[in-house]
N, C-alpha and C positions, 0 to 999 in steps of 0.2 A: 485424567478423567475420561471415562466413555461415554460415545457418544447417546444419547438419549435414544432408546427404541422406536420403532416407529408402528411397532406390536399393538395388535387394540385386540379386543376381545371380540369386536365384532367381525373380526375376520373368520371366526370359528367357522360361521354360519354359510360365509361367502364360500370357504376354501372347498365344504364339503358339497354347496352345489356346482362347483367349479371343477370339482374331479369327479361328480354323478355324469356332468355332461362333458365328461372324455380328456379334459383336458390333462395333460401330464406339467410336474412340478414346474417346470420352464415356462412354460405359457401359462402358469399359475402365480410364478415369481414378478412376470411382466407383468399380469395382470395388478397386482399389488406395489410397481413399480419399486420391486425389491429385488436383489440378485438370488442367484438361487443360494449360494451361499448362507444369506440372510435366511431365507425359505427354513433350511436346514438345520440353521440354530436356536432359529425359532420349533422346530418340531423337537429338537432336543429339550429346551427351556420352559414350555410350554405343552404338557400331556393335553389338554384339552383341544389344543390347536390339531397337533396329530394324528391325534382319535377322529376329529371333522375331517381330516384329509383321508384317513383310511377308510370311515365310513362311507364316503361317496365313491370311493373307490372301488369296495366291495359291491355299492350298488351297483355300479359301472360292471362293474367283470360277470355278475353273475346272470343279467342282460345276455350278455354275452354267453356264458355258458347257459343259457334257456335254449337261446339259439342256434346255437351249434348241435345242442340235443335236438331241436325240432328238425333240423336240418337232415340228422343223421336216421332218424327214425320216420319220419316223413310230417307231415301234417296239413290239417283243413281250415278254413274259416269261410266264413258268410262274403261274399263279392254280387254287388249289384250289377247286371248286365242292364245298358242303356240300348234298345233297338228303336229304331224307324216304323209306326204303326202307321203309313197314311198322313205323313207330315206329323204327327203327335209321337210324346216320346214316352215310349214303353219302358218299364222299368221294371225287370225281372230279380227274383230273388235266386242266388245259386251259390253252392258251396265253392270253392276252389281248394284242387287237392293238390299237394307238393307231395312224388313221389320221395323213400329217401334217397338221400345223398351218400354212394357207396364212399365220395374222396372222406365225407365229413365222420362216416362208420370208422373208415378208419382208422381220420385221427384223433377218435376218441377212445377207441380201444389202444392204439399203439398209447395215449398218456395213460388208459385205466387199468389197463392189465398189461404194461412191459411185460410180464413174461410170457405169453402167452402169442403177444399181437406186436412184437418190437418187427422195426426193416429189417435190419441187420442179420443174416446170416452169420451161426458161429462154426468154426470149425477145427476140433480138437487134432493138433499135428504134432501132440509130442511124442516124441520116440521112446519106447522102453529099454531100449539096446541100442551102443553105438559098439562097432567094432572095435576092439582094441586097438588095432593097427591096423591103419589103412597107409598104402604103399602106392605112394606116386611117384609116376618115373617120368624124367623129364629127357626128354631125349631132344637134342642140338640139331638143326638142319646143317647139313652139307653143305659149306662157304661156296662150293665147286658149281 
């Protein structure tokens, strides 16, 4: 007989805020006090369980790619400046600007357009013609 699951339904709910806020399947598995093994047969056995773990995931990553885009193209937002008026605190409204980020340009073009924006140098060294015969002489040094 096997052992009785330990699989609830209410985990759907948990798994998916649990990979929105970063966590990967391993510290998802302890968190459930499950192996990841278990983690795993349960995403096999269970579509709905899955789908919660990939939804929050997808929240997770595209967080992510927002920012790497604002990174790369630059961007602004509203910041309170707090100054010293005469002992009282002044409190100014200002934008603050994030020039872009050329590392973050990119590496979002080397993923968006590989052909275009890849590292890699290629360099085409085939030969169209080898000689028929090439003629190596080995010639012996003098024992003397």
């Amino acid at each position: 007989m096997a052992r009785p699951t330990k699989y609830k339904t209410e985990y759907n709910d948990l798994v998916r805020k649990l990979s929105e806020f970063r966590l990967i399947d391993t510290e998802i598995a302890k968190c459930l006090n499950v192996s990841e093994v278990t983690l795993n047969a349960w995403k096999k056995s269970h579509p709905e369980f899955l789908k919660s773990l990939k939804d929050g995931k997808d929240i997770s990553d595209s967080r992510v790619v927002r920012s790497l885009y604002e990174r790369a193209v630059g961007y602004s937002h509203p910041e309170d400046k707090i100054f010293n008026d005469n002992g009282k605190a002044l409190v100014v409204g200002t934008t603050k600007h994030y020039p872009p980020d050329p590392t973050s340009c990119i590496y979002w073009l080397n993923n968006r357009q590989p052909e275009d924006w890849r590292n890699k140098n290629e360099t085409d060294i085939n030969v169209k013609s080898w000689p028929e015969k090439v003629k190596v002489e080995i010639v012996e040094a003098d024992g003397s």
